[in-house]
N, C-alpha and C positions, 0 to 999 in steps of 0.2 A: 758714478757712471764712467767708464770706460770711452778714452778718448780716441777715434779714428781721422782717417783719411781718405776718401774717394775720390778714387781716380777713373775717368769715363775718357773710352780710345770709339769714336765712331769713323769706323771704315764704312767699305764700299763691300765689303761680304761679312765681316765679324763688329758687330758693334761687341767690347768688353770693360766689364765693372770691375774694381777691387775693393776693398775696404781693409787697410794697413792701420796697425799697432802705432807706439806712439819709437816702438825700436823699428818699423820697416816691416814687420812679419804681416805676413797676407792671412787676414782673420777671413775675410766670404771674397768669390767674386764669381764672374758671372760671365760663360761665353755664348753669346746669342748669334744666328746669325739675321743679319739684316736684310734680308728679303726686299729690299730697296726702300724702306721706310726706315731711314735712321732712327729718326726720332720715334717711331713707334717703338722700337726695337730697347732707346735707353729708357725709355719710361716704363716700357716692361722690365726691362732688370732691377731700375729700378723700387718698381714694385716689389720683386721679388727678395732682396735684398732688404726692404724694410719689414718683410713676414718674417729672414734670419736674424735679424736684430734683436726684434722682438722688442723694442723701448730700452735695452737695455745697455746701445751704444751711443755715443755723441759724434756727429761730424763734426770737426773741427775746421776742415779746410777741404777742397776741391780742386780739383783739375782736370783739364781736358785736352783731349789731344784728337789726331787722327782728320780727315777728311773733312769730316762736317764738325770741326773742334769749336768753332767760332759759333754754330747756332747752339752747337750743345750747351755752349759757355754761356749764354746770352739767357737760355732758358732754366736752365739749372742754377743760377750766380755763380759762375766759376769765379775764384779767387785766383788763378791761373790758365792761361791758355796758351799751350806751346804745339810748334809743330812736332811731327816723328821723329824727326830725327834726336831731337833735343832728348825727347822722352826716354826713347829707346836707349839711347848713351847714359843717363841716369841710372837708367835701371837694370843695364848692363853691369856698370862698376858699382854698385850699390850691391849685386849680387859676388863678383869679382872683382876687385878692385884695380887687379894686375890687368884688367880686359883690355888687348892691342887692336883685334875686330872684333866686328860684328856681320852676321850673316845675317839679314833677316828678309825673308820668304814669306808673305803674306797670301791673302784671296786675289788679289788683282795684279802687285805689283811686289815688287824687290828693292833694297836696298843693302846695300856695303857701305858700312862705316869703318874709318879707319883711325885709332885713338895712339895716342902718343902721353905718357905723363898726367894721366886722365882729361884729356882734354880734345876734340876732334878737330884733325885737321883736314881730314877729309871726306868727303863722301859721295855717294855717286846712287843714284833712284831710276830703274825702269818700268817706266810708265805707258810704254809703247806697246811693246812685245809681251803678251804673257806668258810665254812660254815659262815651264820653271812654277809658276805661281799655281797656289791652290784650287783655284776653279779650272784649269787648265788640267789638273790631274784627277779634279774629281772628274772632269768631261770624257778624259781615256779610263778608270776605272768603270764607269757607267758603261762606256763601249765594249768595253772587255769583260762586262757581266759577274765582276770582281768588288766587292764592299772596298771603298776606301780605307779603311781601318787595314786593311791586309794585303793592301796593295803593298810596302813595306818590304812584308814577309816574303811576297813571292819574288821579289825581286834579289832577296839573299839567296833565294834558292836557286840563283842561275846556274847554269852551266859552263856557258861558253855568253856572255852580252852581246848581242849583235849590234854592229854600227848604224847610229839613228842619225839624220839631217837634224841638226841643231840650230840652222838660222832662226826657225820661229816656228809657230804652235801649224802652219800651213805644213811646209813642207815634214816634222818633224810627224802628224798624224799620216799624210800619205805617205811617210817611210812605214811606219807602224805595219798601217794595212797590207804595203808589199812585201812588208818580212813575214806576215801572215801567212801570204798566197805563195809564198816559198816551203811553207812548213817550218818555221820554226818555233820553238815552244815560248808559251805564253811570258813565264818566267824568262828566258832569255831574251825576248823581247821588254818587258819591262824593267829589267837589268839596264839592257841598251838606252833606254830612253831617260832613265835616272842619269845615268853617264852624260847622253847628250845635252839636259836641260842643267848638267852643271858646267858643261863648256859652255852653254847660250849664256849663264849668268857670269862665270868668267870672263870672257871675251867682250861681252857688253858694259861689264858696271866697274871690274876690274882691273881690268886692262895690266898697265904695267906695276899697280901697285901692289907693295908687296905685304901678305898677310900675315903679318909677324902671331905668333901663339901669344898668351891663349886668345883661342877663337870663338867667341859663342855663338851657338847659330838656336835663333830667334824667330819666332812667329809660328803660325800653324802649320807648316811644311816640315818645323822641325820634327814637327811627331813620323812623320816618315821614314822609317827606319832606312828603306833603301835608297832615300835620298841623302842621307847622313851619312850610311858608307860609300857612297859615289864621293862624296863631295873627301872624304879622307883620302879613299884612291888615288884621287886625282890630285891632290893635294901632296898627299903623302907625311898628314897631320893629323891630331886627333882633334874632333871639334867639342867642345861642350854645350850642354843641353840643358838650360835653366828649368828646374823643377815646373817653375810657373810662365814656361816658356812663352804660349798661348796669348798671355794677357800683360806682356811686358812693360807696353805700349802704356795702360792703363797704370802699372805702377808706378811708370817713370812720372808719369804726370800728379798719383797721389803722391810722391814723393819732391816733386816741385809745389805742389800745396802746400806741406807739410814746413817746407821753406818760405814759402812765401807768404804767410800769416804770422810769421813772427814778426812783420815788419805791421801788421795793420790790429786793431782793436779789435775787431769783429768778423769772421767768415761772411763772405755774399749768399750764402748758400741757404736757396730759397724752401730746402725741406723736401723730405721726399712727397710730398703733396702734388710735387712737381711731376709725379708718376702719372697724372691724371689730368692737367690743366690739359685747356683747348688752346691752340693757337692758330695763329692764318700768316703763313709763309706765301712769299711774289717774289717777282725781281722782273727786271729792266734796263734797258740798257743804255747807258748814257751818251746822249749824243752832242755834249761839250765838248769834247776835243776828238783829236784820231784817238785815242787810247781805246776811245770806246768801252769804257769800262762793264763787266755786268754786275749791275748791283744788287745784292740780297736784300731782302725786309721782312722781318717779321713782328707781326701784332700781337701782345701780348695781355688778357685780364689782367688789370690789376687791383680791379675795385668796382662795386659795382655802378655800372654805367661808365668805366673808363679804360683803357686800355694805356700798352709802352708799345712806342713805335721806336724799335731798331734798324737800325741799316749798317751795310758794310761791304767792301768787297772796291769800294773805287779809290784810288790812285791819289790822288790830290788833296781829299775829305770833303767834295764839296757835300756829300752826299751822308755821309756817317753821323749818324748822331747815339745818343746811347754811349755807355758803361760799357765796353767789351771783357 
């Protein structure tokens, strides 16, 4: 039986699965989006993932990243749990070795990492502003009555880009509309705003550092063509585009599995059975110090008539208990 690695990234718009070879190669993976039910979301991949299997692969190890990395991990037995950034850096030089940045463009938010020697020394996450970010450009493709898949396209086909307000996703939709009421064409309008949403990510996450080549630009914005030429324009560099751009997140973490089980006997990993358990997710907020922590908890079967009660999320541990 053939041995794997799954790796699970649950964000705030893409929960994504992979299952990696014992060399790194992406044998299944899975991009869902997450309709604001994580956990619904990994359990259905999943699923899905144990019908491509077919009994005929072995998980070896686990990892988990992304937003909700810590419940995922708690439920699934990750044998790893890292934040994005760790991941994403993994699975960057994993794919290029030589990688000095990283772009990545998500459903909600942004990040620039910046690598030296394989190793980060820096990096910078916008969490504020979405402008730039994928739900932000499905929201103007939907306005502009345009399938996001070809949103892209039409923005190659500009003419002349007209200049869009770039501060953030407010002022940059009512420039939109007034270049509208001017007459200008659709394309050169979405030209425009590709341009502005790479100064908003410049200027914000950027700043003075400098993005030495090669560049990979990462996460689901990368499939946007016209976001990719903006960002060279501007740049005046050519960026690269990881084949399994999409699910990065998700590799970098099977590939911290993959490390991280050479040090122990046994995988945590509770089986895709886990596709189907019930659980009972709370939290609360601690009122032992100003920290004011908010703590997660969730209840877990483990047997009949008993349950695992996890907690996580507070500052000090008075609260944490569990395996993370």
């Amino acid at each position: 039986m053939k041995t794997t690695y799954l790796g699970i990234d649950v964000g705030s718009i893409s929960t994504n699965l992979v299952l990696l070879d014992d060399n790194g190669r992406v044998l299944h993976k899975a991009y869902l989006r997450t309709h604001g039910q994580p956990m619904k979301a990994m359990q259905t991949g999943l699923m899905g993932l144990a019908e491509k299997m077919d009994g005929q692969l072995s998980v070896c190890g686990v990892g988990t990243t992304g937003s909700g990395r810590y419940l995922a991990g708690i439920l699934i037995g990750a044998d790893v749990i890292k934040n994005e950034i760790t991941a994403h850096a993994v699975a960057a030089l994993h794919h290029e070795p030589e990688t000095q940045t990283i772009i990545e463009i998500g459903g909600q938010d942004s990040k620039s990492i910046i690598l030296r020697n394989s190793t980060v020394i820096d990096f910078a996450m916008n969490t504020v502003c979405a402008a730039g970010t994928g739900s932000f450009l499905d929201q103007q493709a939907y306005r502009l009555g345009i399938p996001i898949e070809s949103f892209g396209e039409h923005a190659l086909k500009a003419k002349k880009p007209v200049k869009i307000a770039s501060r953030c996703t407010v002022f940059a939709e009512s420039d939109m509309i007034h270049k509208q009421q001017m007459g200008h064409s659709v394309e050169d309008i979405i030209a425009g705003l590709c341009q502005a949403l790479v100064r908003n990510y410049l200027n914000n996450l950027v700043k003075s550092q400098e993005l030495r080549r090669p560049i990979l630009f990462q996460g689901g914005v990368a499939a946007n063509v016209g976001m990719r030429s903006a960002f060279e324009q501007v740049l005046g560099k050519e960026l690269l585009v990881p084949p399994d751009f999409e699910v990065m997140g998700a590799i970098g973490a099977a590939l911290l599995a993959k490390e991280a089980v050479t040090s122990i006997e046994k995988t945590r990993f509770r089986g895709f059975e886990v596709g189907g358990i019930p659980y009972e997710l709370s939290g609360f907020e601690c009122e032992g110090c100003s920290n004011g922590c908010e703590v997660m908890e969730v209840k877990i079967p483990v047997a009949q008539g008993q349950e695992r009660l996890v907690r996580w999320g507070d500052r000090c541990g008075k609260w944490e208990t569990g395996d993370l």
